[in-house]
C-alpha positions as CSV (number, residue, x, y, z in Angstrom):
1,X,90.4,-142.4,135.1
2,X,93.7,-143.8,135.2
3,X,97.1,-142.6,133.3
4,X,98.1,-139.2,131.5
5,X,96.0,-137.0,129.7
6,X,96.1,-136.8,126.1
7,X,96.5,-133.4,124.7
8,X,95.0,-132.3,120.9
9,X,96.9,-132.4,118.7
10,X,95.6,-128.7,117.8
11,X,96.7,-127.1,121.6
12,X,100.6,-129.0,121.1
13,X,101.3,-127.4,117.9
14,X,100.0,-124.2,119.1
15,X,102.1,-124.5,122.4
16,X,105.3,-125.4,119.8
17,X,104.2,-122.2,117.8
18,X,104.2,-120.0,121.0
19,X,107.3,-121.0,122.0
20,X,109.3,-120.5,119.4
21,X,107.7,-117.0,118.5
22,X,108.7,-116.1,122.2
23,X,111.9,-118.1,122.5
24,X,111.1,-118.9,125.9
25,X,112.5,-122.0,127.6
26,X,110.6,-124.8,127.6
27,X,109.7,-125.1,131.6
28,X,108.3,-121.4,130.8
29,X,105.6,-122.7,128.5
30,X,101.8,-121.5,130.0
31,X,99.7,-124.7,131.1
32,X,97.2,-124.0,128.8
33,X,99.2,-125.7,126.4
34,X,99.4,-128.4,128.2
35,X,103.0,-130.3,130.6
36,X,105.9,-128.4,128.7
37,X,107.4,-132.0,128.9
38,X,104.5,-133.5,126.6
39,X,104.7,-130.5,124.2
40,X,108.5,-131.0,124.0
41,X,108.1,-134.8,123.5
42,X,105.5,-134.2,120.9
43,X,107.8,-131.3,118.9
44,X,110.8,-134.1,119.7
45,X,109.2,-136.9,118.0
46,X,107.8,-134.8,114.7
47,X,111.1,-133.5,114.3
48,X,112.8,-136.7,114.5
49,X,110.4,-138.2,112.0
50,X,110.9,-135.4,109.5
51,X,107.2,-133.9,109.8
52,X,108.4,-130.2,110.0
53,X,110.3,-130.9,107.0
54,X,107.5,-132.2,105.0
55,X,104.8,-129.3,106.4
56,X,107.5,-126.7,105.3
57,X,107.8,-128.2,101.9
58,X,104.4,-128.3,101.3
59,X,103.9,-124.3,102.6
60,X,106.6,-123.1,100.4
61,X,106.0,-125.5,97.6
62,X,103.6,-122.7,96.1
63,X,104.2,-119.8,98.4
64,X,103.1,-116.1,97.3
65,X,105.8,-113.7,97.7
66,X,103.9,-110.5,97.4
67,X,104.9,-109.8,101.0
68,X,108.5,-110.6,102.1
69,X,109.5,-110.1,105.7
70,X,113.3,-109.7,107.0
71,X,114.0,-109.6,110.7
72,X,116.6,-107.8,112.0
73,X,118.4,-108.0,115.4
74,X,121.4,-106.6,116.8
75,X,123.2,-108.3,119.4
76,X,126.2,-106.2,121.5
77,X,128.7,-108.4,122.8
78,X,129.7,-107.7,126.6
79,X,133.6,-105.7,126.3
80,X,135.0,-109.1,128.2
81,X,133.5,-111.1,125.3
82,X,135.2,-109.9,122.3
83,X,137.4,-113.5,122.7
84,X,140.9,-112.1,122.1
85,X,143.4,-114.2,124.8
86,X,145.2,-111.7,127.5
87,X,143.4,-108.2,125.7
88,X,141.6,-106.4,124.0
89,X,141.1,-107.3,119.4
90,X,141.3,-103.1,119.3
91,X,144.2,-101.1,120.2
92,X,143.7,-97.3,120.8
């Protein structure tokens, strides 16, 4: 047999799922997903075509919301990163 493998359609959309409930890169993604490149190229082509779009519609079109969940993160920024030119944004 000759030429690429064609993944399901079923293991791509769980490989896009992963990754974005990880956030890892995209290189990072395990192989039982399937090439990271044919995932990509797949999430790519559905996003380009509006398909995400039309899925969330449809979820949230009649969505219960008994059960509403907020996520929280805090992010410290590194004392060289607080972006003021030649010092510091807080004077002691």
């Amino acid at each position: 047999m000759r030429g690429r493998k064609t993944l399901k359609l079923r293991q791509t959309v769980n490989g896009i799922f992963y990754l974005l409930s990880t956030a890892i890169p995209w290189r990072d993604l395990p192989e039982r997903y399937g090439s990271w490149r044919s995932v990509y190229t797949t999430f790519r082509r559905m996003s380009q075509a509006g398909i995400w779009d039309k899925i969330h519609q449809a979820l949230s079109k009649d969505a219960d919301l008994e059960q509403c969940f907020i996520d929280s993160t805090t992010c410290v920024v590194h004392q060289h990163g607080l972006g003021a030119k030649g010092g510091s944004l807080f004077k002691a």
